[in-house]
N, C-alpha and C positions, 0 to 999 in steps of 0.2 A: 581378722575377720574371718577371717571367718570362711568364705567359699572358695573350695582348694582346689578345684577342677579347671584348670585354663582350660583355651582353646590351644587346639592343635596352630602353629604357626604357616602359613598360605607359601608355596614356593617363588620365588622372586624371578619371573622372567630377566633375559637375560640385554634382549632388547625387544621392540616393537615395530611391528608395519608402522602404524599409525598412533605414533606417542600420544600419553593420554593428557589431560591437563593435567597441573600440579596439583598436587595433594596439599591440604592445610595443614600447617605447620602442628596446628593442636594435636591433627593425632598421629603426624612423621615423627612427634618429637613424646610421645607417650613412656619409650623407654627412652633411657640416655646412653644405653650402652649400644653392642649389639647386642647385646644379651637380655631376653626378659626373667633370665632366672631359674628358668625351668629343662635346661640343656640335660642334666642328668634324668631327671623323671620321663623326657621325649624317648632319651635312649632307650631307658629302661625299660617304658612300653613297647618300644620298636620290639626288642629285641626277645617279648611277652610273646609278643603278635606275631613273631617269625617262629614259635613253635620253642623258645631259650624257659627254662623252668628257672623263671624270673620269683624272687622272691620281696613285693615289692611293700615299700616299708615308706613311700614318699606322700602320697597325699592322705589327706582326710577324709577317709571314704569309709563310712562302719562295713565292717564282716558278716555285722545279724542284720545288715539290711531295713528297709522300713516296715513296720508291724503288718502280717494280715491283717489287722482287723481294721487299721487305718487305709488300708489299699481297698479292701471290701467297702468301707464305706464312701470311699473316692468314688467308686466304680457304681456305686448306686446311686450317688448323687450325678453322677454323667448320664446314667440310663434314665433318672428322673426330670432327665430336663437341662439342669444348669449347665451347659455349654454354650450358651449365647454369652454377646457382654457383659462383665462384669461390671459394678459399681468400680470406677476407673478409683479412688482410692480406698477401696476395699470396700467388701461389704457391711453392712453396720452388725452383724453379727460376730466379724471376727475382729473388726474394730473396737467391737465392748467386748469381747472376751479379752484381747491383747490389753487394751484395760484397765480391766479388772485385773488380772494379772499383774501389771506393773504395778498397779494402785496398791496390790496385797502384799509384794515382795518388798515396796522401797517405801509407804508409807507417803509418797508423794499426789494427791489428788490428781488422776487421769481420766478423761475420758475420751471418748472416740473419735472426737476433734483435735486431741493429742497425736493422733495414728496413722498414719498413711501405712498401708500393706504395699507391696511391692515385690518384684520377681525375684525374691533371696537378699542377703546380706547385701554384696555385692550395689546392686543399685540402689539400695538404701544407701548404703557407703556415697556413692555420686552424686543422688539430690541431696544428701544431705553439704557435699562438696558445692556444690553449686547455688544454693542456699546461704551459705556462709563467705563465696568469695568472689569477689570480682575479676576479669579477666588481668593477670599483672601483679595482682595481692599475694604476697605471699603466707601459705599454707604450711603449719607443722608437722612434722610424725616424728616418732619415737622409733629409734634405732634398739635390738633388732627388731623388724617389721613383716607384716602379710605383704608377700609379693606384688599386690597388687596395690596398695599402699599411696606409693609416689607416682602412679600412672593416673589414678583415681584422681588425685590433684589436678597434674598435666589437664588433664581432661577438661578441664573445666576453665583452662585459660591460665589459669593463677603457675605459682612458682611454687616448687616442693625444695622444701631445706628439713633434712632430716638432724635430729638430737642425738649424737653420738650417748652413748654406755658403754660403761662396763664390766665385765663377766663377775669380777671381782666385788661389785655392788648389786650382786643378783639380774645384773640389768634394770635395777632402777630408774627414773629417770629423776636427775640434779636437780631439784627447784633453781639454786642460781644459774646456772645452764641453760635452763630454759627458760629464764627471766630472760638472759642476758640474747638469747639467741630472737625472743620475743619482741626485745626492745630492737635489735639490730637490723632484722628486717620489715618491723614496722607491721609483724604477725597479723592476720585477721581470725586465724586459728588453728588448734592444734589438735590432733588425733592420736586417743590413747586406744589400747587396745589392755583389756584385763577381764579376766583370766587370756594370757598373752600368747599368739602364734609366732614365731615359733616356741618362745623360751617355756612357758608353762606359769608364769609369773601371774602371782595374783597381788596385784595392788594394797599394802597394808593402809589404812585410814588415814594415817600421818603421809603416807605418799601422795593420797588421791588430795587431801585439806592443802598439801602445799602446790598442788597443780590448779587446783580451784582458787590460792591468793593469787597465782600467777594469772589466772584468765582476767578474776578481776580489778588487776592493776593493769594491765594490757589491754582490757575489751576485746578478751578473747570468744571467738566461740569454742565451745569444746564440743570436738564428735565423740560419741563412746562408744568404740565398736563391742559389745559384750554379749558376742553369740556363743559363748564358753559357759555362762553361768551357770549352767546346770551341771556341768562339770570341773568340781570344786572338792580337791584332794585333801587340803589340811588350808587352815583358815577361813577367811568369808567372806563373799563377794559382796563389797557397798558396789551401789552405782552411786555415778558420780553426782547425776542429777538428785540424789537426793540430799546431796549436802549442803546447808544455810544458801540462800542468792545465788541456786545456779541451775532450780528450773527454767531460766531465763534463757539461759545461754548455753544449756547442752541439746545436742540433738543424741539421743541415743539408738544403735542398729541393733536389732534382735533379727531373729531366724529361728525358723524351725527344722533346719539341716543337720545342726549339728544334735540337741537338743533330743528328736525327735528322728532322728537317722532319714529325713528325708531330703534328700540332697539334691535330688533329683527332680523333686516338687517342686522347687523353683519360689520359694512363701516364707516373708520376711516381711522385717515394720522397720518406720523409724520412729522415732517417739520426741514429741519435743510441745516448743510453745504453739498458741494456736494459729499464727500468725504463720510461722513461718514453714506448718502444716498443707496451710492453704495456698502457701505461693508454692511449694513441690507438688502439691495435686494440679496445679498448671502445668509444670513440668511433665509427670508423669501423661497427661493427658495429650502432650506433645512428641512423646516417645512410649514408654511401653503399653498403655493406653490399659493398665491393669493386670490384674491374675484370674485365670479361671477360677468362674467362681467354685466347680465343685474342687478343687484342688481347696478353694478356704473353707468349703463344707469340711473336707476332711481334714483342714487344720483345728478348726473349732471342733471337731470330735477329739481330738489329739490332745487340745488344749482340756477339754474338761472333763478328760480323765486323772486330772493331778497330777500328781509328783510321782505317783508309782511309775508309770513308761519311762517316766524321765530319768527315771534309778536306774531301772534295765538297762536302758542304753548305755549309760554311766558304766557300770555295772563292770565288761569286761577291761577298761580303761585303767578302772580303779584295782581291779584283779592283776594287771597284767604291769604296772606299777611297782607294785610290792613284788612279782616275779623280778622285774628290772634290780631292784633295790639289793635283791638276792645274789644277783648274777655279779653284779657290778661293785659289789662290799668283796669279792673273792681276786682282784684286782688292783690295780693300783697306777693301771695307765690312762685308760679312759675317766675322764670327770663328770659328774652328772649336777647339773645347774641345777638347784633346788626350784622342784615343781611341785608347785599347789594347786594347780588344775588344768583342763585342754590333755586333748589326745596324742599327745606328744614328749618325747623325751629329748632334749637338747645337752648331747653329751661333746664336751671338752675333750679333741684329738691333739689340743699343741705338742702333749708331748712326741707324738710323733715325728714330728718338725714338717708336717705338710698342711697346706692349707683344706682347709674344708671341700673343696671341691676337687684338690687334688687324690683324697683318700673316698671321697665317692666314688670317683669314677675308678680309681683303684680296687675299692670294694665292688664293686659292678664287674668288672673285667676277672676278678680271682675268684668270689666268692657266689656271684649274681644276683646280689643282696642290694637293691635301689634304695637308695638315702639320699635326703636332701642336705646340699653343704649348705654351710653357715651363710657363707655370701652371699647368698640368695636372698638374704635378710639383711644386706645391709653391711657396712666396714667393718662395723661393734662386734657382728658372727664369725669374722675371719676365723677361722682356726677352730670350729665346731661341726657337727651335724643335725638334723634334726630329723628326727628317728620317730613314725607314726605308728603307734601299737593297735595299726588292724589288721591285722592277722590271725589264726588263732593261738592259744597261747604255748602248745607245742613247736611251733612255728615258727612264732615270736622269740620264745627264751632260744632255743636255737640257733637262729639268727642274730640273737644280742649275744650269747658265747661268741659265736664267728667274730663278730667285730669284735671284741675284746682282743681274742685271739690273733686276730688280724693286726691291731694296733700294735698289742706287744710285740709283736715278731720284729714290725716297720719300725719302734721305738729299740730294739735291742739290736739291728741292724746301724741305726743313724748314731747308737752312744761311742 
């Protein structure tokens, strides 16, 4: 999914005057480690922020930032008024835009009773969680995963049991595997993620048909996080919802963050049946209580300028890809897991013999090059990184030498 930005983590007093009550288990038990994942990228900005010529290569953040002309028209629609209330599941104009837009990309009839808007991916991703499961139920996802993935679950009461891969299978995920993990814990449903954060995997048709047999011999719901689509390297993004019986049972999350380089806007959907549209706009109506509406003014401007902005931003992803493919053909240590789309590079350190997070924070400390390790994604990542091309591309190739560099040296040390 898509929204790469955590939160900074709160510091843990050590004790209290006056102990407070207990905390609910729902959200003490949110991660399972101590760790949410993100211990490298903290570093790394720490160490931004203390004045360190941090070169940082960890989250999803564009370099060209969101367009003037989309920020101009934000700022006119605030000066004209629309900062009151919004229509708590969107407005009906960026309802029928999101739409129309689905309606044109996947052939599947939408309209604006399909759509709830919402504060970004992100809480798309949890009403649509909460939608699909009951407190106790257990919930699927695909190994490697968005960090936030198995919290999103948590969250909602239900139980997270992730789908191991592996590297060797592109990170596909096993139809028998996830039958078998489906029927085991008695699944109520499973979350794919394509075009995939971190791996860059984009789902082929025979992938997505045999994850659509499994939901329908299971009575799965499927969530489809596919806020990547617009960024789409080689092959072609189906959604899943539009494959035979299973506008029923997918909810699908869009954004305009990644898409539209506004990350910041906070302007996302989920898209699904109409049913189960109107029980999340309860939801929604009990927690975020909407998105400002000129924030979905300037989405609907966004949106119905086409496919061109949507290239641009594409643009230096797909530029800076082929730079990698360059660097990394001149090599023979680091492995680069075949990416068909998403702003990211998931490149293979085993040879090294350290784990993924041990050659971060290695990389961090020799070079000051901020990369996300594999585990941060899950067991399936052990022994990789994931490498975000927003920088710019002098920058970028630079910093993908160094780590090369960096690995041979640690690989010809450890032979």
């Amino acid at each position: 999914m898509a929204d790469d930005q955590p939160l900074c983590r709160s510091a843990k007093p050590n004790d209290r005057v006056h102990p407070m009550p207990q905390l609910s288990k729902r959200i003490t038990t949110l991660n399972d480690t101590d760790s949410d994942g993100w211990d490298v990228f903290y570093r790394a900005r720490r160490l931004k922020m203390s004045g360190a010529d941090v070169t940082e290569l960890t989250i999803g953040e564009h370099d060209i930032g969101t367009d003037p002309a989309i920020l101009n028209f934000m700022h006119e629609a605030a000066l004209s008024g629309h900062t009151g209330y919004a229509m708590v599941p969107g407005t009906d104009a960026l309802r029928d835009t999101v739409a129309a837009r689905v309606n044109q990309r996947t052939g599947i009839p939408t309209d604006r009773d399909n759509v709830m808007i919402t504060p970004g991916g992100q809480a798309a991703l949890f009403a649509a969680h909460m939608a699909a499961l009951q407190p106790g139920e257990a919930g699927l996802y695909i190994e490697p995963y968005y960090a936030t993935y198995p919290g999103s679950i948590r969250g909602t009461g239900a139980v997270a049991h992730a789908l191991q891969t592996r590297a060797e299978d592109d990170f596909f995920p096993d139809a028998a595997a996830l039958d078998a993990l489906a029927k085991r814990t008695q699944a109520r449903s499973v979350l794919i993620n394509t075009p995939n954060n971190p791996t860059g995997a984009v789902y082929p048709r025979a992938v997505l048909e045999e994850i659509a047999d499994v939901a329908q011999r299971r009575d799965l719901w499927v969530i489809s996080d596919e806020v990547y689509d617009t960024q789409i390297w080689s092959g072609t993004h189906i959604s899943l919802r539009s494959l035979p019986d299973m506008e029923h049972r997918t909810l699908v999350v869009g954004s305009m963050s990644k898409s539209h380089a506004m990350t910041g806007s906070r302007v996302g959907w989920v898209v699904g049946p109409h049913d189960a549209i109107a029980a999340m706009i309860d939801l929604a109506t009990s927690t975020t209580y909407g998105v400002p509406g000129y924030i979905q003014d300037a989405a609907v401007f966004a949106l119905e300028q086409g496919t061109g902005p949507e290239a641009t931003v594409a643009a230096p992803f797909r530029r800076r890809r082929h730079l990698a493919h360059d660097i990394l053909q001149q090599q023979d240590v680091v492995g680069l897991i075949p990416s068909g789309g998403a702003m990211y590079l998931f490149l293979d350190i085993r040879a090294t013999g350290m784990t993924g997070e041990g050659f971060a924070n290695a990389l961090l400390d020799t070079h000051s090059i901020g990369v996300m390790p594999g585990e941060s994604f899950g067991a399936s990542a052990a022994g990789h990184i994931r490498v975000a091309m927003t920088v710019d591309d002098d920058a970028f190739a630079k910093a993908l030498t160094l780590i090369c560099t960096f690995a041979s040296h640690i690989a010809s040390q450890a032979s």
